[in-house]
Backbone as a chain_set.jsonl record, in Angstrom:
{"seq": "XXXXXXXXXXXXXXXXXXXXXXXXXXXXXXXXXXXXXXXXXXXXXXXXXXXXXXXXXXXXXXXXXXXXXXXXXXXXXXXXXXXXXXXXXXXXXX", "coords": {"N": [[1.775, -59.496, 0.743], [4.701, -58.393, -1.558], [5.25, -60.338, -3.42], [3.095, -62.183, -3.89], [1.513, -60.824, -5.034], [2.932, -59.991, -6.989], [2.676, -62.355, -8.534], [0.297, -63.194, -8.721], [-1.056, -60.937, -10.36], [0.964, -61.772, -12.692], [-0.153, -63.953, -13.177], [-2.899, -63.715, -13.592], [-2.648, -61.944, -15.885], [-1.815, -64.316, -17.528], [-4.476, -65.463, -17.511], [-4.907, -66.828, -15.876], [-5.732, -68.149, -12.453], [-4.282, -68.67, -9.981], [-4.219, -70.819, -7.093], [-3.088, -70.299, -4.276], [-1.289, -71.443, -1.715], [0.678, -71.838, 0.192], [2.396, -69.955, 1.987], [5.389, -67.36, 2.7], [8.298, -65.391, 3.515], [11.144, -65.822, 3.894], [12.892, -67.281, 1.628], [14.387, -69.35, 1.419], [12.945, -70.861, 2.491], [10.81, -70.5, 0.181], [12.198, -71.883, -1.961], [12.536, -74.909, -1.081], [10.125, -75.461, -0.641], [8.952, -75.27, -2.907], [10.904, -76.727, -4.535], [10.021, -79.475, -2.805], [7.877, -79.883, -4.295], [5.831, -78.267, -4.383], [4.523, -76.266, -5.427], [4.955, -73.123, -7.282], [6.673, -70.274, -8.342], [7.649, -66.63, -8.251], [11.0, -65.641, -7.918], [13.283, -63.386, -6.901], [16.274, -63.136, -8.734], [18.826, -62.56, -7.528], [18.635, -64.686, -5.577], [18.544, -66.922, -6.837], [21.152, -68.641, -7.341], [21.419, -70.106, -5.18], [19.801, -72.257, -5.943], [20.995, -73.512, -7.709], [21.171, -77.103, -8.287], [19.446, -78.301, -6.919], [17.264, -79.282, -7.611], [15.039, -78.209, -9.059], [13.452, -76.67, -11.596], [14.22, -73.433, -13.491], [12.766, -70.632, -15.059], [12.162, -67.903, -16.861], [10.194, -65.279, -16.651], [7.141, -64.52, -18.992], [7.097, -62.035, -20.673], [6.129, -60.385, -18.544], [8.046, -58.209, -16.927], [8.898, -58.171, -13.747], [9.451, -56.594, -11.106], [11.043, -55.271, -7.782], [11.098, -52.492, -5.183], [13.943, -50.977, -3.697], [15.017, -49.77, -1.003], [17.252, -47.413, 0.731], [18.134, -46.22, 3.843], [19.663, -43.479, 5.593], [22.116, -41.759, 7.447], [21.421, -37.546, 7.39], [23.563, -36.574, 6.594], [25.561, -38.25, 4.878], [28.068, -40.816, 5.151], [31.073, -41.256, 3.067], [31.2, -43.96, 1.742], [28.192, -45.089, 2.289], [26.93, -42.676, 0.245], [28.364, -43.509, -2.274], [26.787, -45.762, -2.716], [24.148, -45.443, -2.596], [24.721, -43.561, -5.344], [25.198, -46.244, -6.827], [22.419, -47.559, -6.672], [21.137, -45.85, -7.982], [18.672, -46.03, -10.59], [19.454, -46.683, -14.183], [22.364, -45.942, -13.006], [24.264, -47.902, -13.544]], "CA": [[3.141, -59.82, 0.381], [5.0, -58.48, -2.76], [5.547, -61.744, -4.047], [1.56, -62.404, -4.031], [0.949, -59.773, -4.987], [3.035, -59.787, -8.646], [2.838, -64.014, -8.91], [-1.532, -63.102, -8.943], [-0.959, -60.187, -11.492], [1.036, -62.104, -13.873], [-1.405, -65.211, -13.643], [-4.43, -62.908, -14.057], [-2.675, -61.679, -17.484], [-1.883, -65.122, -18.384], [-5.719, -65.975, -17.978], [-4.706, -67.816, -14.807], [-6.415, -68.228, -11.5], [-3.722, -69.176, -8.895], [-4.187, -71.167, -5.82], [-1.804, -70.069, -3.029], [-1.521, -72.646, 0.054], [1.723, -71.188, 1.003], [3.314, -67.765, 2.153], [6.383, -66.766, 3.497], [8.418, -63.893, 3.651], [11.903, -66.543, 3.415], [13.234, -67.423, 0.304], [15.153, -70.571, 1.041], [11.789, -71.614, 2.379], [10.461, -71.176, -0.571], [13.027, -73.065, -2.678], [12.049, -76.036, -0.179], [8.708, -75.407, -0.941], [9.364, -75.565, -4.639], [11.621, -78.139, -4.963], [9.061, -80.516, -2.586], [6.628, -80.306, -5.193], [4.406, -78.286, -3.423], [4.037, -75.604, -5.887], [5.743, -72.437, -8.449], [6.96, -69.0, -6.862], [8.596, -65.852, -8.324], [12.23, -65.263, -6.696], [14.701, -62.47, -7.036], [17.678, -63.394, -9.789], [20.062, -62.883, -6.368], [18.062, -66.116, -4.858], [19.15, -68.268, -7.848], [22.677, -68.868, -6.804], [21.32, -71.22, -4.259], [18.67, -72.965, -6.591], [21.088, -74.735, -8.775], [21.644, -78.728, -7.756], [18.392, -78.497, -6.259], [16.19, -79.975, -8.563], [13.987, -77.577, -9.788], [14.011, -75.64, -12.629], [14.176, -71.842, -13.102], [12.361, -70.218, -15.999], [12.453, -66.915, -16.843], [8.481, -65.101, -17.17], [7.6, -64.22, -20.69], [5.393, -61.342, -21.173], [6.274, -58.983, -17.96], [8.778, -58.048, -16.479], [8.735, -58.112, -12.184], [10.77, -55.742, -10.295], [10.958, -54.505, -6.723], [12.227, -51.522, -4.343], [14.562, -51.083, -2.868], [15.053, -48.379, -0.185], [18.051, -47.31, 1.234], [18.04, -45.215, 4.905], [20.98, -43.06, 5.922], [21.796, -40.188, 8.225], [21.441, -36.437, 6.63], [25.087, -36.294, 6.212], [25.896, -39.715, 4.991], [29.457, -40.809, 4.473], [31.509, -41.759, 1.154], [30.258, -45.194, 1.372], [27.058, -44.654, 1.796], [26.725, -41.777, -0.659], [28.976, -44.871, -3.402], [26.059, -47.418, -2.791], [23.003, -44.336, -3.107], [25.196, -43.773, -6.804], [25.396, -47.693, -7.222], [21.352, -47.532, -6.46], [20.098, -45.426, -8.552], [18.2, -46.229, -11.994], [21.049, -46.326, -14.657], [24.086, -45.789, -13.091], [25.438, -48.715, -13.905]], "C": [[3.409, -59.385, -1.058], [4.737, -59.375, -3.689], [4.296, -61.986, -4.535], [1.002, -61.937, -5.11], [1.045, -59.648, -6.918], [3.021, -61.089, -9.188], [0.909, -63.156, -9.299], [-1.44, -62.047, -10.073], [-0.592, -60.907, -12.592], [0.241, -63.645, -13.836], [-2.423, -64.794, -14.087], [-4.012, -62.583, -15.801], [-2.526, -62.53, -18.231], [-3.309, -65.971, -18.569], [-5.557, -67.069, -16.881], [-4.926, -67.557, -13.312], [-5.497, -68.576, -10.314], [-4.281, -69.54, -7.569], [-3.275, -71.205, -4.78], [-2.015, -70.675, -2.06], [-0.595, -72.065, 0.182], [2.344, -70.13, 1.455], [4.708, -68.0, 2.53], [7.772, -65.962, 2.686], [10.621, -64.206, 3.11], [12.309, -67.125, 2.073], [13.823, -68.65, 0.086], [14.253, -71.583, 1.551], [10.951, -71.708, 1.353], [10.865, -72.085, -1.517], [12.299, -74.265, -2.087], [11.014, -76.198, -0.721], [8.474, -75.986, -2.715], [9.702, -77.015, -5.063], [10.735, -79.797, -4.126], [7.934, -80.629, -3.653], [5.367, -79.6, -5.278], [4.152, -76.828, -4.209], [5.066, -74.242, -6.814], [5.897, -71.146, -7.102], [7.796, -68.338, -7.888], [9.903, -65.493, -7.117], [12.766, -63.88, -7.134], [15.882, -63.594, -7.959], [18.637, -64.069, -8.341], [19.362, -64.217, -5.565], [19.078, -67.429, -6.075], [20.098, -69.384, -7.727], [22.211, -69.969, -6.131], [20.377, -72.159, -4.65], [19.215, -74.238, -7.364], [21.794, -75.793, -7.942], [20.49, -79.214, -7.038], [17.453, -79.277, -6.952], [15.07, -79.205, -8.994], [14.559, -76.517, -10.978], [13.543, -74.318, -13.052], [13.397, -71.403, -14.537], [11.973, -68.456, -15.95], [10.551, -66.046, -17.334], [8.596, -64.262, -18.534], [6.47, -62.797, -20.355], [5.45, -60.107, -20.218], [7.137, -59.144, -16.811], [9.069, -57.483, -14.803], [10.065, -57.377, -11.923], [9.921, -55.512, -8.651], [11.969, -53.569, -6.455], [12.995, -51.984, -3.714], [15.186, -49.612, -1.805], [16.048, -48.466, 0.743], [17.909, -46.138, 2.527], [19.221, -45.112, 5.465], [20.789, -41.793, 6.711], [21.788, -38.847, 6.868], [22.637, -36.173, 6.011], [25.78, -37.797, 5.71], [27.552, -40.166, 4.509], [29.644, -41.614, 3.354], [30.967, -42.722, 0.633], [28.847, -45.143, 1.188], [26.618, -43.672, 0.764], [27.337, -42.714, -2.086], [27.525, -45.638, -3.458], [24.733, -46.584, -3.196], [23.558, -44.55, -5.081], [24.629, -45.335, -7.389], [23.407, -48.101, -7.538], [20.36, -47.201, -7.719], [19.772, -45.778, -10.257], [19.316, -45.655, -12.867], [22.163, -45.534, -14.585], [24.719, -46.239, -13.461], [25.783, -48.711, -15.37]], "O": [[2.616, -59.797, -1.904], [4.04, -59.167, -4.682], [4.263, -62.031, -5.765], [0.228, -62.453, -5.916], [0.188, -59.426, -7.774], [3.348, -61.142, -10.373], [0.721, -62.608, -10.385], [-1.975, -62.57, -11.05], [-1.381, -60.945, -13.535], [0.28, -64.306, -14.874], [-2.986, -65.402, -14.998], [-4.749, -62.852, -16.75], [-2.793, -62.353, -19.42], [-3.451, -66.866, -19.402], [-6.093, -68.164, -17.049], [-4.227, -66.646, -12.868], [-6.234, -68.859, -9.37], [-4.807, -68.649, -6.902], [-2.72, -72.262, -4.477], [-3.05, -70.448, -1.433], [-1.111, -70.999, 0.516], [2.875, -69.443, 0.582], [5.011, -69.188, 2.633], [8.068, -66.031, 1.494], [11.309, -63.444, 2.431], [11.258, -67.462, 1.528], [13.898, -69.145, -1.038], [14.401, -72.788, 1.343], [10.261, -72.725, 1.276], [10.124, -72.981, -1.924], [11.322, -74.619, -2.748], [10.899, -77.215, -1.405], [7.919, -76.915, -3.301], [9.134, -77.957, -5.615], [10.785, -80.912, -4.645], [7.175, -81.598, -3.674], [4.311, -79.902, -5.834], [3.459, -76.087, -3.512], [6.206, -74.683, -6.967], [5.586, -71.013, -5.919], [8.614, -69.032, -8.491], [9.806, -65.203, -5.925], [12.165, -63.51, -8.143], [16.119, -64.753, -7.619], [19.002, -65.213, -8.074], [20.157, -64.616, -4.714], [19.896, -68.342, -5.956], [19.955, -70.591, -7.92], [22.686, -71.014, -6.575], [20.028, -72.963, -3.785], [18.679, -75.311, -7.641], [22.706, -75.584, -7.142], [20.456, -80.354, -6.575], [16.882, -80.089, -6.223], [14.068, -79.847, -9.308], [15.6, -75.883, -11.153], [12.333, -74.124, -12.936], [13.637, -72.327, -15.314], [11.522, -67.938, -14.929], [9.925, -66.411, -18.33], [9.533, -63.635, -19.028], [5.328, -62.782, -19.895], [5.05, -59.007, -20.599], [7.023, -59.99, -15.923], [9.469, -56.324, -14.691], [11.219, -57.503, -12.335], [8.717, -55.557, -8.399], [13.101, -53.493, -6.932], [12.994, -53.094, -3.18], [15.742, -48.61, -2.256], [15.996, -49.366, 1.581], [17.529, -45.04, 2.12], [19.893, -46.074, 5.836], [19.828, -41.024, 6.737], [22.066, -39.085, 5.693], [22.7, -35.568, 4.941], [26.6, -38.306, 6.474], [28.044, -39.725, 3.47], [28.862, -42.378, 2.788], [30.389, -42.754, -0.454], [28.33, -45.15, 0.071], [25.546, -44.083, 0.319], [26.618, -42.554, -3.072], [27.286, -46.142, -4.556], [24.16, -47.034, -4.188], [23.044, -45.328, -5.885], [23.766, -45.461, -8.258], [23.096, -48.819, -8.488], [19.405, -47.781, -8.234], [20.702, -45.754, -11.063], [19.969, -44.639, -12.629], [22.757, -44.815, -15.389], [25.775, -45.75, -13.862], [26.747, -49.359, -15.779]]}, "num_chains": 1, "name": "protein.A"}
């Protein structure tokens, strides 16, 4: 899993050993997960939105900065829209 994958990287650089009991692939399962008590979790920013009133609190990681892909699939000929959201996509357009 992504997620695993860069939560164990930045524990390893903070000199930290993580114990993972949980997976999944859901996001508003992990909130749940979170907010029961039952342990920490990198999200996506766009998750957030649904975090606040929940009771947990969000903190931002110090030290390195997590990203993922994102991959867009279109026919050879793709129309306006699609060819707008490719633009919208790519590393500073915005």
């Amino acid at each position: 899993m992504p997620n695993r994958v860069c939560l164990e990287l930045a524990a390893r650089s903070a000199g930290i050993q993580p114990h993972i009991a949980y997976e999944t692939r859901d996001y508003q399962v992990t909130l749940a997960l979170v907010e029961a008590g039952l342990g920490i979790s990198l999200v996506p920013a766009s998750v957030l939105g649904h975090a606040s009133g929940r009771g947990i609190a969000i903190r931002q990681p110090h030290g390195i900065s997590p990203a993922r892909e994102i991959y867009l699939v279109h026919r050879k000929r793709p129309a306006a829209l699609v060819t707008d959201m490719i633009t919208q996509l790519r590393p500073g357009s915005h």
